[in-house]
C-alpha positions in Angstrom: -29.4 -3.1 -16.2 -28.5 -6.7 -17.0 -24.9 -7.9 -17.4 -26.6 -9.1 -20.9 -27.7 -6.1 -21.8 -24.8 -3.9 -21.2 -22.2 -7.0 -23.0 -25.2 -6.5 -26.4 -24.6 -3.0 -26.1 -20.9 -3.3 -25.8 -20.9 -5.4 -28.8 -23.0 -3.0 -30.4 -21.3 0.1 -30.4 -17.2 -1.8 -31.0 -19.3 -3.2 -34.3 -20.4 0.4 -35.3 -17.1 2.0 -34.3 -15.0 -0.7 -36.2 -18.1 -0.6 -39.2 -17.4 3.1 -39.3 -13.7 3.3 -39.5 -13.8 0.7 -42.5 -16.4 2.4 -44.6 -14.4 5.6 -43.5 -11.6 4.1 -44.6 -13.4 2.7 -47.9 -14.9 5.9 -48.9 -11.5 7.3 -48.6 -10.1 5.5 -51.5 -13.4 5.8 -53.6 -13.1 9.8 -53.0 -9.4 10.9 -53.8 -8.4 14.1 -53.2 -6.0 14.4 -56.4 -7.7 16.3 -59.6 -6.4 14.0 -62.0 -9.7 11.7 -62.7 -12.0 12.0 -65.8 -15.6 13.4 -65.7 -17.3 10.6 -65.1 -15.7 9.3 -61.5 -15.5 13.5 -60.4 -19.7 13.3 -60.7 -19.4 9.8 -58.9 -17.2 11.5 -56.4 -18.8 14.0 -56.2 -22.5 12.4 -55.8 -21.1 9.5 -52.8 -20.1 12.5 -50.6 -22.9 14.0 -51.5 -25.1 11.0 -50.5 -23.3 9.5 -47.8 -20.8 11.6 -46.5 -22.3 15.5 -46.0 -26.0 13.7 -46.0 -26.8 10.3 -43.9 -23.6 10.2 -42.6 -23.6 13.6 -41.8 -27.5 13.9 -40.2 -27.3 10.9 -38.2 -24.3 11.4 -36.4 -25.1 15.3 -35.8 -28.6 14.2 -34.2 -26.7 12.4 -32.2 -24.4 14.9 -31.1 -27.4 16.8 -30.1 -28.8 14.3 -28.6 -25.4 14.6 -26.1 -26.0 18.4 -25.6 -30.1 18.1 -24.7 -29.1 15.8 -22.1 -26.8 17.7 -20.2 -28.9 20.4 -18.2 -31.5 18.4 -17.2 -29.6 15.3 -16.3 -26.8 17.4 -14.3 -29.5 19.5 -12.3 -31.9 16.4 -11.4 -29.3 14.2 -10.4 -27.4 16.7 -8.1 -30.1 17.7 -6.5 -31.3 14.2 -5.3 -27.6 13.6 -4.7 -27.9 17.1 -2.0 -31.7 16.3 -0.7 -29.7 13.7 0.7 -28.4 16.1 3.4 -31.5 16.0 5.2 -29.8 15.7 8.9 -28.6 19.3 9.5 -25.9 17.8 12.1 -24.7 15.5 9.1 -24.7 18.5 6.7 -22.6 20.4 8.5 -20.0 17.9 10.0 -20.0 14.3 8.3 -21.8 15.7 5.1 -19.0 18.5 4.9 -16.3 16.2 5.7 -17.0 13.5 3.0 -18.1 16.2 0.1 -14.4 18.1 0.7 -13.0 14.2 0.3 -14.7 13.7 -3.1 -14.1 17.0 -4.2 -10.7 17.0 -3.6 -9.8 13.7 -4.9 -11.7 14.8 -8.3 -9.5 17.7 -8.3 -6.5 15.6 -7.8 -7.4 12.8 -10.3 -8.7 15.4 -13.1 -5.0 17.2 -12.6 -3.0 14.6 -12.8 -5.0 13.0 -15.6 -4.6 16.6 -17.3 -0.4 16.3 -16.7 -0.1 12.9 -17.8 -2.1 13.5 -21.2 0.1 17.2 -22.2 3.3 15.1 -21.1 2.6 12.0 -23.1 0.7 13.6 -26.1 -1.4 11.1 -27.3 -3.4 13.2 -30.1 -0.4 14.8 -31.6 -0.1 14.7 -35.4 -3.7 13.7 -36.1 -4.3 16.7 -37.3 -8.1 17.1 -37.5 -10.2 19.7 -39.0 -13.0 20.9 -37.2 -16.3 21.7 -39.1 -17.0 25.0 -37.0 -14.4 27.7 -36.5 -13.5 28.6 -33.3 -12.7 32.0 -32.3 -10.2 32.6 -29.3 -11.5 33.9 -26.4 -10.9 36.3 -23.9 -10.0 34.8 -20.7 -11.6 36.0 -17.8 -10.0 36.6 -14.5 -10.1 34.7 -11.6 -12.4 36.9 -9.7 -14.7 36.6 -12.9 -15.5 33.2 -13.1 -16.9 33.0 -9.4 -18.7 35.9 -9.9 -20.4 34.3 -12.8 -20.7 30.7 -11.2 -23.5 32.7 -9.2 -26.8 32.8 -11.8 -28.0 36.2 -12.2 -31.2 34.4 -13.5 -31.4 30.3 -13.2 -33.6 29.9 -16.5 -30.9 32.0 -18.8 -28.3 29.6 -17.2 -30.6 26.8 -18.4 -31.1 28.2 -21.8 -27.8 29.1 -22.3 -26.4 26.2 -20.9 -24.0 27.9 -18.5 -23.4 24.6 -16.6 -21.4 26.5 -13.9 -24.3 28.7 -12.9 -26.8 25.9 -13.0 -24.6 23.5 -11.0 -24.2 26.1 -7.8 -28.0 26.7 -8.5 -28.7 23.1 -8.4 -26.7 22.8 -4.9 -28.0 25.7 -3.6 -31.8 24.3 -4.6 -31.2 20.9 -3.4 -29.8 22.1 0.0 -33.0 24.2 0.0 -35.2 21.0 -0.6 -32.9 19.5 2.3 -33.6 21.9 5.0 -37.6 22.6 3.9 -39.7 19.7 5.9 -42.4 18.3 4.8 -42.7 20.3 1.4 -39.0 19.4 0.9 -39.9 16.0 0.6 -42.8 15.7 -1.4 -40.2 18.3 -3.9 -37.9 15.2 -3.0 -39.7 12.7 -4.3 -41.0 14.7 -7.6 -37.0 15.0 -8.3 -36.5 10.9 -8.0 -39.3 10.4 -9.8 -37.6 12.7 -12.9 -34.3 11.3 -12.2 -35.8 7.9 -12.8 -37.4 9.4 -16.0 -33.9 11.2 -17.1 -32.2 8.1 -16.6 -34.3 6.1 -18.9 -33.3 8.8 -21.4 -30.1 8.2 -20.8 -30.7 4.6 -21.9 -32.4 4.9 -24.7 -29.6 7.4 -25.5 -26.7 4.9 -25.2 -28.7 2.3 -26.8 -29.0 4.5 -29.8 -25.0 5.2 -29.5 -23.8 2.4 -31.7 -25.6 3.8 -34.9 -24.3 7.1 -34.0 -21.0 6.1 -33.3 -20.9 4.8 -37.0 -22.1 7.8 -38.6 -19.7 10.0 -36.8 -16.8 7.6 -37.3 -17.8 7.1 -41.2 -17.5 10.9 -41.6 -14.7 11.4 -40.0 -12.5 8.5 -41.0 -13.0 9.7 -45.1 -10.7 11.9 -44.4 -8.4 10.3 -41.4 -4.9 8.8 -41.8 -4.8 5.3 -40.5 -2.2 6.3 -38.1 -5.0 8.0 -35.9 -5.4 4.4 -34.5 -2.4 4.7 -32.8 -3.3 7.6 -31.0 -6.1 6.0 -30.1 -4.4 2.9 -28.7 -2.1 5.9 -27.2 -5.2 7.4 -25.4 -6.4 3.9 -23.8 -3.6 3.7 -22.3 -2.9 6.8 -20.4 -6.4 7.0 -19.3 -6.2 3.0 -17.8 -3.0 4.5 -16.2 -3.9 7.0 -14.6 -6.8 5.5 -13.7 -4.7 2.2 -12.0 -2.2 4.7 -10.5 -4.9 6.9 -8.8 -7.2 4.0 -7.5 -3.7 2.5 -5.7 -1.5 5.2 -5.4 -3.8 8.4 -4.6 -6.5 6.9 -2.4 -3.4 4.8 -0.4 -1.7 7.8 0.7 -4.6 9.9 1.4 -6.1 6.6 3.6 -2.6 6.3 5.4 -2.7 10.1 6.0 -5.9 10.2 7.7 -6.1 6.9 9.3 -3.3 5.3 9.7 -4.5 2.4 8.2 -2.8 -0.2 6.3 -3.6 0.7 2.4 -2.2 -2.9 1.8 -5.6 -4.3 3.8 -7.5 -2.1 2.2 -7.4 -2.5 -1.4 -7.4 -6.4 -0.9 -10.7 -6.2 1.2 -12.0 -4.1 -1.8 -11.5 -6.8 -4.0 -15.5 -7.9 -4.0 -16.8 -4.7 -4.7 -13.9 -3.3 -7.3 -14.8 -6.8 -9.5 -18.7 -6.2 -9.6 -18.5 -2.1 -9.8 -16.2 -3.4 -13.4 -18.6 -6.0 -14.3 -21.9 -3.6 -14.3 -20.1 -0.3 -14.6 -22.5 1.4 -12.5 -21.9 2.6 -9.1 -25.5 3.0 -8.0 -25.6 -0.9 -9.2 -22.9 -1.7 -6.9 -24.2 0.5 -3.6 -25.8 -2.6 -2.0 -21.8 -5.2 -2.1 -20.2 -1.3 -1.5 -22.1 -0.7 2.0 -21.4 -4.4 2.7 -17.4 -4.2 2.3 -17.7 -1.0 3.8 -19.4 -2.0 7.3 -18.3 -5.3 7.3 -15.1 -5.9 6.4 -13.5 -2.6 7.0 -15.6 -1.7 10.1 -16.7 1.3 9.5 -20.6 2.1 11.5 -23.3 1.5 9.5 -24.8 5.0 10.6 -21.6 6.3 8.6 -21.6 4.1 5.5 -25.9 4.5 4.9 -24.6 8.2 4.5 -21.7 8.2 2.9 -21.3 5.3 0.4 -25.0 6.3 -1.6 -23.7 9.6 -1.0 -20.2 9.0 -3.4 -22.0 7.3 -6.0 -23.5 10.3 -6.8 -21.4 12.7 -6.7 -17.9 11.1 -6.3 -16.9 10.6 -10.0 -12.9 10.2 -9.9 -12.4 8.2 -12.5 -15.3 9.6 -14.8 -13.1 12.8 -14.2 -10.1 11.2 -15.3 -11.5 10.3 -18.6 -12.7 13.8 -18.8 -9.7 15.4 -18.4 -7.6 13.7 -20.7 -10.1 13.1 -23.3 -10.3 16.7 -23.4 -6.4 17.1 -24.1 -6.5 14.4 -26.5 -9.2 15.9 -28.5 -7.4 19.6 -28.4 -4.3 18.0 -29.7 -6.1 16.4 -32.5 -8.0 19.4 -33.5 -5.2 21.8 -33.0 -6.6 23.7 -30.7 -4.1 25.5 -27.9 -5.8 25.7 -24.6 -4.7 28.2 -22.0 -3.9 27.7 -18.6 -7.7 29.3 -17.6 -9.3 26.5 -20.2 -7.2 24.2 -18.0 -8.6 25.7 -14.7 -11.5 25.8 -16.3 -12.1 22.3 -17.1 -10.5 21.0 -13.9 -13.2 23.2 -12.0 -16.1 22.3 -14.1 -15.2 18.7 -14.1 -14.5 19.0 -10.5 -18.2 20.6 -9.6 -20.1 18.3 -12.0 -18.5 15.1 -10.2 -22.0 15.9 -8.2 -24.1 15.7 -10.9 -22.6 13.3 -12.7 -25.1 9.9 -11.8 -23.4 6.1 -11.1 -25.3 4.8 -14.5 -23.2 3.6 -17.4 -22.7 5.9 -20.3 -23.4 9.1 -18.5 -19.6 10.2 -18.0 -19.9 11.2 -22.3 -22.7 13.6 -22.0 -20.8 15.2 -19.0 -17.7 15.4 -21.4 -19.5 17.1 -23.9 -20.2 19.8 -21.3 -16.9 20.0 -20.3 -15.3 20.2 -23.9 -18.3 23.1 -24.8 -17.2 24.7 -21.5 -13.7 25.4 -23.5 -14.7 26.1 -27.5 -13.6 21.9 -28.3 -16.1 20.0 -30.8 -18.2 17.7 -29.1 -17.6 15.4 -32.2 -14.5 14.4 -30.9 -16.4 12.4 -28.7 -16.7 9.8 -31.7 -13.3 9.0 -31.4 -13.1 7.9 -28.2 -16.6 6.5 -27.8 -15.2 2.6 -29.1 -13.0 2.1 -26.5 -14.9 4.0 -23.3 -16.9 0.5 -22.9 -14.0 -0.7 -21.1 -12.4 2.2 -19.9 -16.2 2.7 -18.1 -16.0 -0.5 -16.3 -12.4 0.5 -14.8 -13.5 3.9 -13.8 -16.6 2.7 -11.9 -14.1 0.4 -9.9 -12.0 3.1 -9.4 -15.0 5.7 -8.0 -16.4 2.6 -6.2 -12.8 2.3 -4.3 -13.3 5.9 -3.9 -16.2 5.7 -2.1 -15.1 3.2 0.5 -11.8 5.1 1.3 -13.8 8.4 2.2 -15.9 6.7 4.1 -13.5 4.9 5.9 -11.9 7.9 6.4 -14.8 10.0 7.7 -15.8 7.3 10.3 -12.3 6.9 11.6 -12.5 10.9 12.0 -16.2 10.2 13.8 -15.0 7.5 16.1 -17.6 5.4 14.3 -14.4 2.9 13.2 -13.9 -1.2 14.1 -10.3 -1.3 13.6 -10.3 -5.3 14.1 -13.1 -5.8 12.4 -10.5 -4.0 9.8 -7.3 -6.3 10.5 -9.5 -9.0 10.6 -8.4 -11.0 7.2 -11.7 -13.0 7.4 -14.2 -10.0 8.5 -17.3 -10.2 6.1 -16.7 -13.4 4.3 -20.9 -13.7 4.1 -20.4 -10.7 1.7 -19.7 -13.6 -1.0 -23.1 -14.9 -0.2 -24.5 -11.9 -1.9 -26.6 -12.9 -5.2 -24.5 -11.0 -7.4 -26.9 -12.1 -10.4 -30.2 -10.9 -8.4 -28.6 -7.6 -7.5 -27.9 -6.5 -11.7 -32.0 -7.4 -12.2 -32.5 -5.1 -9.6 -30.3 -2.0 -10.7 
């Protein structure tokens, strides 16, 4: 993906966002609410909403919705179970492979919590007051014992049909591990699942490329009948997601690195610099593998029979930031529909969040189809992706620098644990400087 392409598309879905919100806006004034009008404007009321607003308004931005939800199963279990075929070395599944999965896992858990915290602390979709167009019944919540009895499928294809993404993630692992440990036939499965992810991915493409018209259907609907002061709480969301993105990718990952290591977090995040700026620019971890493995083996010293394991390893399944976006996206969107969520829909959505981190591929775009999983996976309406859809361009680029800085700091981590660590290669302020040699230009054609 081009830096072109993805600027076009940026462009593209801020014109249909802001397009949206106008003609919402518009519509609005043309459509009062108030019952004192004379015939004639009641029919032409009645016939705009009619035309625009319950029909092309309406159909294209609930295709698109479904377009979201189609995605999800088959997107989640392809891409997790390339991420786990991997895991091919038994030795590395069981020591380094367990080492740096626990690492990303945690940290997930850690940045979808505090992401969770900061959101019900700050409140940024209080008093927007949104009316959902399905009702939502309350549901019994199940014990604890319950929901990992369930995360074990019964029967894979009902999981699949039903879209029970719990069951068809731990089947997914459980499948890819399979592949992993199977020989020969493992890896000709192998290679049938990279050739579908490749296929998925182009879905995913032609998915976000579609998004902008989308976006303004949704937007268009749902501004008719939105106070203005829902912009606020939009600016409101931007910001505690960038924070808590900015405090985990510094704060989080320093302490856990000085922790395990030892190691100056100072050095660290300056030696990062490379890699955080061109992880931002293409928003795609899987783009930024090749400068990632670079600042990894040759500026922090870590052994490249570590990193060629590791660092691919985290952009597919270490999502931090992705998970951050998820977890307060999903707060925002229950305070704006009124809708109370218990403490399970909070455990809930940090362990679903936490466990799709794997299947969650380094592609732009792809964190908003795993967020309408996660809002289904607690009763919220997947339209209130539309909200936030304007400003998650940005908010994508900042994430991807944050997994990216994720990714380094585990495996940094995991080699210092293996003895596979250059620690003056690492206090070495000029280790790596060929790293800037790198044609940054050549290496977005290529992803």
């Amino acid at each position: 993906m081009t830096n072109k392409h993805t600027s076009s598309l940026t462009t593209r879905i801020v014109i249909g966002m802001v397009s949206g919100i106008l003609l919402g806006f518009l519509l609005q004034q043309l459509m009062p609410n108030g019952s004192d009008f004379v015939i004639p404007l009641y029919i032409f009321d009645l016939s705009l909403r009619s035309l625009f607003v319950d029909g092309i308004f309406n159909v294209g931005g609930q295709i698109f919705v479904a377009s979201l939800k189609m995605l999800v199963v088959p997107l989640v279990f392809v891409s997790l179970i390339c991420g786990t075929c991997s895991l091919k070395d038994t030795s590395k599944l069981g020591r380094i492979g367990g080492k740096a999965i626990a690492l990303y896992l945690i940290t997930t858990a850690i940045a979808i919590s505090f992401a969770m915290s900061l959101a019900l602390l700050l409140s940024p979709g209080d008093g927007v007051n949104m009316t959902a167009n399905t009702t939502f019944a309350a549901k019994e919540a199940p014990s604890l014992a319950q929901v990992f009895i369930q995360m074990f499928p019964s029967n894979p294809f009902a999981a699949f049909a039903q879209g029970n993404m719990l069951q068809v993630i731990v089947f997914a692992l459980l499948f890819g591990i399979a592949i992993a440990l199977s020989g020969a036939a493992g890896e000709r499965i192998s290679k049938l699942f990279e050739d579908l992810n490749v296929v998925i991915m182009r879905l995913v493409t032609i998915l976000m490329n579609l998004a902008p018209y989308g976006v303004f259907c949704l937007l268009a609907k749902l501004f008719t009948d939105l106070d203005i002061s829902t912009i606020k709480n939009l600016g409101m969301y931007f910001g505690v997601v960038f924070f808590a993105l900015v405090i985990h990718g510094t704060i989080t990952y320093s302490v856990i690195l000085k922790l395990f290591t030892g190691l100056n977090p100072v050095i660290f995040i300056k030696k990062m610099r490379d890699a955080i700026l061109f992880a931002f620019s293409t928003s795609s971890s899987n783009a930024t593998i090749p400068v990632t493995m670079e600042t990894a083996t040759k500026k922090m010293g870590v052994d490249n029979s570590i990193a060629s394991f590791t660092v691919p390893l985290g952009a597919t399944i270490n999502m931090d930031g992705t998970a951050i976006m998820q977890g307060v996206a999903t707060v925002f969107i229950a305070q704006v529909f009124n809708v109370d969520l218990s403490l399970s829909d909070f455990l809930m959505v940090i362990l679903t969040a936490t466990l799709a981190s794997i299947g969650t591929a380094g592609v732009p775009g792809v964190g908003l189809i795993m967020l309408a999983m996660v809002l289904e996976q607690v009763g919220l309406p997947v339209e209130g992706i539309a909200i936030i859809i304007g400003v998650d361009r940005l908010l994508d680029m900042t994430r991807t620098a944050v997994n990216v800085t994720g990714d380094c700091m585990v495996t940094t981590v995991v080699a210092k644990s293996e003895q596979q660590f250059n620690e003056s290669v690492f206090l070495d302020e000029n280790a790596g400087q060929k790293i800037e040699e790198i044609d940054f230009q050549q290496l977005k054609k290529e992803s």
